[in-house]
Structures are given as structure tokens and as C-alpha cells.
N, C-alpha and C positions, 0 to 999 in steps of 0.2 A: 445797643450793646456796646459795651467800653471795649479796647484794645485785650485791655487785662482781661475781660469774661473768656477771651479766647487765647489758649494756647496754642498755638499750630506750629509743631516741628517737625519738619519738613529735611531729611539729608538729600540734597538736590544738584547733580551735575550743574556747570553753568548754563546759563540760559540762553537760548539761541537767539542769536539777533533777530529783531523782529521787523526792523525796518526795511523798507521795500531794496534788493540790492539793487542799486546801479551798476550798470556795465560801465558808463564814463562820469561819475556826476561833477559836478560844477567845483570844482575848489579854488579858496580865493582867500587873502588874508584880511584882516580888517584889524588894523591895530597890531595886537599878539596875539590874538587868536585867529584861529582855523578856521573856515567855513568848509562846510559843503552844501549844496544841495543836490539832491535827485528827482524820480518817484516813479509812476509807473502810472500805466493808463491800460485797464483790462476790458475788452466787451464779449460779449457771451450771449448766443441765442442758445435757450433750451426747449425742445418738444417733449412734453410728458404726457403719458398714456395713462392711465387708471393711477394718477398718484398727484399729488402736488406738492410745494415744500414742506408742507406740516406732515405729510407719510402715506401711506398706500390709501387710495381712494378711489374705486374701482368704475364707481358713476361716473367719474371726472374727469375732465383735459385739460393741462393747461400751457399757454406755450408767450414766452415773454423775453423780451430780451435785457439782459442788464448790463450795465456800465460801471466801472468801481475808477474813482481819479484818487493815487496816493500821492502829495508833496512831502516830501522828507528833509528836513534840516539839521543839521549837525553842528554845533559853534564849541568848538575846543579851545578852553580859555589858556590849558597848558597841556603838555604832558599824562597829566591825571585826572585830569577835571573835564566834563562836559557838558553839557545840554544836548535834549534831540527834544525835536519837535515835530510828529505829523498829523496835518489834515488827510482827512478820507473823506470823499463824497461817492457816496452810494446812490445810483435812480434805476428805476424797472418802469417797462413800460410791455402793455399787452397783456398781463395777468389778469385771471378774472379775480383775484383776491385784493383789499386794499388794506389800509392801516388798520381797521375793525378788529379785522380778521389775526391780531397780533397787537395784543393786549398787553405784553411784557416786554420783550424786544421782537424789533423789528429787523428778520435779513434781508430784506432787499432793500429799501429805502433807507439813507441818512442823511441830507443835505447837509453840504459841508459844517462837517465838526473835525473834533479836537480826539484823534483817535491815541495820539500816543503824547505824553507831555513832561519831561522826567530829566531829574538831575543824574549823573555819574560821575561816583568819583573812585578810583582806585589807589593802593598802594596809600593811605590817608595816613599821612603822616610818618613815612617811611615804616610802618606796619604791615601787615600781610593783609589789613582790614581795607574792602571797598564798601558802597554802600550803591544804590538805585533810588529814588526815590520822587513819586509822584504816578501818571498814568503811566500805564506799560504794557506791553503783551511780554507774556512769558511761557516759556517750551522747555522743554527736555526732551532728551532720546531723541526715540521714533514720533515722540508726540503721540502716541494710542493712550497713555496716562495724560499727560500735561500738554494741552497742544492746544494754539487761539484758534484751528479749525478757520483756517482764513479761504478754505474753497467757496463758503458761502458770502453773498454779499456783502455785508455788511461786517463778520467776522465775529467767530463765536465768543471769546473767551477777551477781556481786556481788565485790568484792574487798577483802582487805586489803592497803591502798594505801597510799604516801605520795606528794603530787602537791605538785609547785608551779607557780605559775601566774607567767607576766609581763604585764602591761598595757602597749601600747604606743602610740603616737598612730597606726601603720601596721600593726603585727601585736599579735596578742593570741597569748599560747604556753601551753601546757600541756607540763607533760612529771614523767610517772609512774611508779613499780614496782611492782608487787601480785604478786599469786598468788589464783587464784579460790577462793570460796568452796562446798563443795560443800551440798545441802539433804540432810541425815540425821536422819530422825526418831528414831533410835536415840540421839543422842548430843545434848549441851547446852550450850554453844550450839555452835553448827554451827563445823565450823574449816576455816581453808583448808588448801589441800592443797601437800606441801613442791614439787612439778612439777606445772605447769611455771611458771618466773618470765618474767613480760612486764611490758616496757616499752614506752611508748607517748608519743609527744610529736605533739602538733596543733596547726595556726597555720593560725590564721585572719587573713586580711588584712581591716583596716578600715578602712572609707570607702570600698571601691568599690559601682560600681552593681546589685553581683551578689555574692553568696555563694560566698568560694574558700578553701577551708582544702585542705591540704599534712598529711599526717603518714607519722610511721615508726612500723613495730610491729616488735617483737622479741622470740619466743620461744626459753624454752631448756628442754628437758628431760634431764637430763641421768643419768636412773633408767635406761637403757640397753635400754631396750623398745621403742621406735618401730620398727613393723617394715617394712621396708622389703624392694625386690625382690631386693638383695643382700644381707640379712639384717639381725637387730635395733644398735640402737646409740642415739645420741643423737639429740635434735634441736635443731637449731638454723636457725631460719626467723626469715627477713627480709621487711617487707610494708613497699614505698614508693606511694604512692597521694597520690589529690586527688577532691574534693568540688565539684562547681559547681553554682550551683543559682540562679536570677534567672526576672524578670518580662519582658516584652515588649508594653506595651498589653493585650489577652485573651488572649496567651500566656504560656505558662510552660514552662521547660527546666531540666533537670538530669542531670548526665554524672558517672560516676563510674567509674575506672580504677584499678588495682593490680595491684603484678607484685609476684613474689614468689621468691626462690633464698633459697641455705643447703644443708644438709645433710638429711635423713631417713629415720633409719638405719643401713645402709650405702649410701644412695643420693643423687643431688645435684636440690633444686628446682630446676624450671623452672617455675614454673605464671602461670596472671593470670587478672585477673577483671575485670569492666566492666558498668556499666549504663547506660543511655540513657532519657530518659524527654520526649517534647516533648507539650504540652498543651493546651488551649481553653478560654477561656470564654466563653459567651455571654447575652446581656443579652435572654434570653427568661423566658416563664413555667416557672419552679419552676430556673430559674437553671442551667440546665445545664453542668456542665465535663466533656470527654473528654482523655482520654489515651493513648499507646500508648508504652509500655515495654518495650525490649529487653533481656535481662538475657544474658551469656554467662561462664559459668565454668569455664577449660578442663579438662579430662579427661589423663587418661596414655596415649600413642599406643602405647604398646610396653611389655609387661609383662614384660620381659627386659631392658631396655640401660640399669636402672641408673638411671636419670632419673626422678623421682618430680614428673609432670606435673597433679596434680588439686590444683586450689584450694582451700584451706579454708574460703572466707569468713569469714577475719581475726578476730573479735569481735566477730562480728553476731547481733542477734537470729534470732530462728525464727519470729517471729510474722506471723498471718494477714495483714500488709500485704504483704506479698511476694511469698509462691510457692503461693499459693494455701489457701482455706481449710481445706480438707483436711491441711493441713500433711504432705504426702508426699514433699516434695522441696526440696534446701537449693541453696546458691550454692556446687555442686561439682559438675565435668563435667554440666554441661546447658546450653541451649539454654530458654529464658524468654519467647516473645513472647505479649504481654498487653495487652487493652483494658482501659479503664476508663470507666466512665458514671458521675456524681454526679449526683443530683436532690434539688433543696430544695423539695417542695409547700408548704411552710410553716415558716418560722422555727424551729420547735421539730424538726421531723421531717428526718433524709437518707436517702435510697435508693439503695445501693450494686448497682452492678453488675459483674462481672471475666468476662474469659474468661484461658484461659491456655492455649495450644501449647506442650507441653514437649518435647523429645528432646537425646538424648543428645551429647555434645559429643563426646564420642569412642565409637566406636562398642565397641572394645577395652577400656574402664572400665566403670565398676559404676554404675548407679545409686544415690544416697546419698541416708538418711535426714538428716532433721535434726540426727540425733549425730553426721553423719558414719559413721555404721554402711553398710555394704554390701546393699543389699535382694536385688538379681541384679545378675548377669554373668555375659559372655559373652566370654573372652579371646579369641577367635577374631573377634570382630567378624560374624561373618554374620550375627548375628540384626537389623542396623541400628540404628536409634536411635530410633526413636519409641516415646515414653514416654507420649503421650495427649492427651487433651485435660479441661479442667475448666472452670464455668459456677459462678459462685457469686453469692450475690443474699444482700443485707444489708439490714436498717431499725436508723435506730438512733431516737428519738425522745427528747428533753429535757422532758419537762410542765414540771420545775422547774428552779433550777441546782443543786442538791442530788443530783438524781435519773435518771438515765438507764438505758433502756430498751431493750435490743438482741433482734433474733431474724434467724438466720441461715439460708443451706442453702448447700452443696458439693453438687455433683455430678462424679465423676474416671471416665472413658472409657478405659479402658485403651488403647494404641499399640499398633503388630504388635510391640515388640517385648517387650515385656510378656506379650503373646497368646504369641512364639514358646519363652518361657523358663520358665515354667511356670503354673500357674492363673492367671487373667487377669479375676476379677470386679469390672463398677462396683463404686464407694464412694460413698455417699453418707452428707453430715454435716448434722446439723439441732441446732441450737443457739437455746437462751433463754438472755436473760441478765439482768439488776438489778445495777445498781451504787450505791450510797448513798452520797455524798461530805459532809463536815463538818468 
């Protein structure tokens, strides 16, 4: 597919840095330009109970530890102009699953490759115009739309992009083309893949009292596989949404909406997706904030009439901030409601607490993994929609700012309709973690 086959516009906040931050990194001049470098060195033992990384898997355990090394380089030729460069090496060791088992990308394994590789230039030509251009990871917001989901090993979301950006005194724009980049330990450096091409444009309005960006995403596959109720064909998927996110005295709120048509397959979108999240803080010992978040991503009512009804959740992360830490369940046909508790005993330490009520948004849809993969279903809808409930408990602690400290646990309660569809065992996740940043 050419650049032209795809239109993708995208009104898109700027894009969060995605390089690893350094607490002190290296800087040094060479000539007239600026170096830096940094990177980050993370390892992670995880225990999982009735689940693996591909999703709930009730016969199974598995327990494996992994290591991610980031180098990150910076060489600023002036004022407006740069390069970055980083290598990722991704290794797991102890799993019983290997590269087989992960046919498309791979999250746990990369041996050193080429995770981010990209020019920047802003301000070009005393204009309001910058541009980006080559690999990238790219974010917005909260990241639950747009997020490279970097919890996982190897990192979900990476592209080769060309982006240009406008500075305005009242909107700020972005607006992109890529194609994702798949993680294959097989091959050197990793490439993207020719489907599906998205385009993406975010606008962030500045100088209000509250955070509101606007964008468009657009997908096209046009390799004629998307399979759909009336058989396979193209895809062609349209997501218009908005992002709000502000303070209130000790409160805080953020609302997030998207609806989404086009084509998929021989079938026509209807789908959306929404979250809600209002929240507290209070000016007691060890600084307490709560939250309560509703998240809903519709499902497909009728597995016959043609109308391809379940959400994708757009180009969003998969990571633990969202759907729970057990990672079993993504922002398609479900039903989300979730507490949240923050405790600060001390400057350096936070105490994370979640609960999460999941079920199914449509009773007649599938349950879906984080790929999007199908876990169960039930076309007939009698089994209901209760998918469980899960309790997860986090520490994270700082001694230094170099150094952080994580240990976690999930706990996931399976729902009657889990129990009615076939084995139906808790899962439970216990995770350590070290992160080393420089």
C-alpha cells in the first residue's frame, strides 16, 4: 500500500518522550553539537498462575525472569535540530513458551536491535513547523488510546513514521503516517510490516484550564484477510475521539470517548469506547488519593447482521495501568469498573491498591486478550457476562533517583461466565522488579 492509499488524520497532543529518562545522563560536546547519552537497565521475575503472556490459561504456570537494557543517544547539531538513537535488548529466560509460540512479534525476546532511530527538527525555518521523522515510539494523554505499552518486554507499539507537528498560540497539531514495527528475534534489525498503514493527527488546545486534545486515527489493511461476519476482505477503520483530563482543588477528572465505522472485511463498523475516571485527594498522613474509573468498550450484539460491533482500543497500550495486573483483559467488549487507593508512607515509597469488576459488554461477543485474540465465547449469549473480579496490591519504592524498586501481586476470581464456558481457575501474579536508570 502507497502512503497516498492512506489517509490518516490524526489532531494529536505532542508526543511524550519516549526515550528512557535519565536521572544524570552523560553530556559532552563534540564539535558543535551536543551529546548525550543515557539508558536504563530493568529485570523482572514474574509467577503466573492459570495464565501466560498470551492470556488466561487455566491448565498453566508460568514463571520466567526478564531483563530489557535501553542505550539512548541524543546528538543535537543546533538549537533545532537533532537525532536520537536507541538500542533495546530484550532476553527471558525460564518460560516454558519460546519464539514458536509467537509468530508475529515477540515480547519477551529482542537481541540487541534498533528500537528508536529518528531525526527532529523544530521551529524549521523560523516557522511554527517541526517535523520527526524515521523509527519512533509515540504517546499521548494517559496513553489508554495511544501508548507504546513499554510494560512489556520488548514494547508494544514502535513505528516507522514520518510526523509533522504545528505550534500554535491556541492548538498545538500533530499529524503522522507509519506502519508498526514488529519485535523478531530472528531477523536484524526488526522491520515494519507493509499492513496495516495508520494515520494519526492530535490537537491539543492551549491555554485552557484543563487538558483537551481531539484526534483522528485511520487504519488501512488492505492484504484482504480481515475476517469479518460476511467474509474476509479489507480494512478500513476510522477512530474520532477526545482526551480531557484537569484539576478541581483535591479533585481530579478525566473523560475519554471514541467512536469508530469503516469497513472490516465484508462487514461495516459500528463500535466506541469511553472512559471515565473522577478522583481525591487528601491532605492526611501518607497523602491519600482515590479514584473510581469506568471504562466501557462496546462488543458486537449480533454475530450474523454484518455489523462488526467490538472496539479495538485505537493504539493503546496493554500495560498494567489499566485492566488490571494480570493483564487478561484489553478495551474491547467489556465493562471496567475500578477503585483505586495511592499511599505515600514516605517520600521515597507508594502503595498501590486496584480492585477491578470486569464483564462483558455484550453478552453474544468474546472475551479478548490483549492481542485482541478471542479467550471464549458464547454466540448464543446465555452464559451472561461476568468475567470476575481482580484485587491487585503494588509497592513501588525510590532509595535513590537512579534506582527503583517494584514488588507486585494480582489476584483474578473468575465470573459465572467464565465458570459457565469452560475451566474456570483463580490466577494469581506475583512479580519483583529493579530498574536502574542513568
Amino acid at each position: 500500500m502507497t502512503a497516498s492509499a492512506l489517509l490518516v488524520l490524526v489532531v494529536v497532543a505532542r508526543p511524550t518522550p519516549a526515550t528512557a529518562q535519565s536521572a544524570h545522563p552523560l553530556r559532552f560536546t563534540l564539535g558543535s553539537a551536543t551529546v548525550e547519552l543515557g539508558g536504563q537497565v530493568r529485570l523482572r521475575f514474574e509467577d503466573d498462575e492459570a495464565f501466560d503472556v498470551r492470556g488466561y490459561r487455566p491448565a498453566v504456570d508460568d514463571r520466567f525472569l526478564i531483563s530489557r537494557v535501553m542505550l539512548d543517544a541524543s546528538v543535537r547539531v543546533s538549537p533545532r535540530h537533532r537525532f536520537v538513537f536507541q538500542l533495546r535488548d530484550a532476553r527471558e529466560t525460564g518460560s516454558y513458551l519460546d519464539e514458536q509460540d509467537f509468530p508475529r512479534s515477540n515480547p519477551f525476546v529482542d537481541a540487541l536491535d534498533i528500537r528508536q532511530l529518528y531525526y527532529e527538527g523544530h521551529g524549521l525555518a523560523g516557522s511554527a513547523l517541526g517535523v520527526r521523522l524515521g523509527r519512533q515510539q509515540i504517546s499521548y494523554g494517559d496513553q489508554r488510546v495511544f501508548g507504546p505499552g513499554q510494560w512489556g518486554n520488548t514494547g508494544r507499539w514502535a513505528w516507522d513514521a514520518a510526523l509533522v507537528e504545528v505550534k500554535g498560540r491556541r492548538l498545538d497539531a500533530d499529524v503522522w503516517i507509519g506502519r508498526p514495527v514488529r519485535n523478531r528475534p530472528d531477523r536484524w534489525p526488526n522491520a515494519s510490516v507493509p499492513e496495516p498503514v495508520v494515520g494519526v493527527a492530535y490537537v491539543r488546545a492551549v491555554g485552557l484550564p484543563a487538558r483537551l486534545d481531539l484526534f483522528v486515527v485511520r487504519k488501512e489493511d488492505r492484504s484482504g484477510t480481515t475476517a469479518g461476519e460476511h467474509g474476509p476482505g479489507d480494512l478500513r477503520s476510522n477512530s474520532v475521539g477526545f482526551q480531557a483530563e484537569g484539576t478541581r482543588g483535591p479533585l481530579d477528572y478525566a473523560l475519554t470517548g471514541v467512536t469508530q465505522w469503516g469497513s472490516w472485511g465484508g462487514d461495516r463498523i459500528h463500535a466506541a469506547g469511553a472512559s471515565g475516571t473522577l478522583g481525591a485527594r487528601f491532605s492526611w498522613p501518607w497523602r491519600p488519593r482515590v479514584r473510581a474509573v469506568l471504562t466501557w468498550g462496546s462488543g458486537d450484539r449480533d454475530p450474523h447482521d454484518g455489523v462488526h460491533g467490538t472496539f479495538d482500543g485505537v493504539l493503546g497500550g496493554a500495560d498494567i495501568a489499566f485492566y488490571g495486573y494480570c493483564n487478561l483483559f484489553f478495551w474491547a467488549n467489556l465493562w471496567d469498573r475500578e477503585l483505586q487507593l495511592l499511599l505515600h508512607p514516605t517520600d521515597r515509597l507508594e502503595l498501590h491498591v486496584q480492585t477491578h469488576a470486569f464483564s462483558l459488554a455484550s453478552a453474544s461477543d468474546a472475551w479478548y486478550s490483549t492481542s485482541l485474540s478471542v479467550v471464549r465465547r458464547d454466540a448464543s449469549g446465555g452464559t451472561g457476562t461476568g468475567l470476575g473480579r481482580e484485587i491487585d496490591l503494588r509497592a513501588v519504592y525510590r532509595p535513590r533517583p537512579w534506582l527503583e524498586l517494584m514488588a507486585g501481586l494480582g489476584y483474578y476470581a473468575p465470573g459465572s461466565f467464565v465458570r459457565q464456558t469452560g475451566p474456570a481457575r483463580p490466577a494469581l501474579w506475583r512479580m519483583a522488579q529493579a530498574t536502574w536508570i542513568w
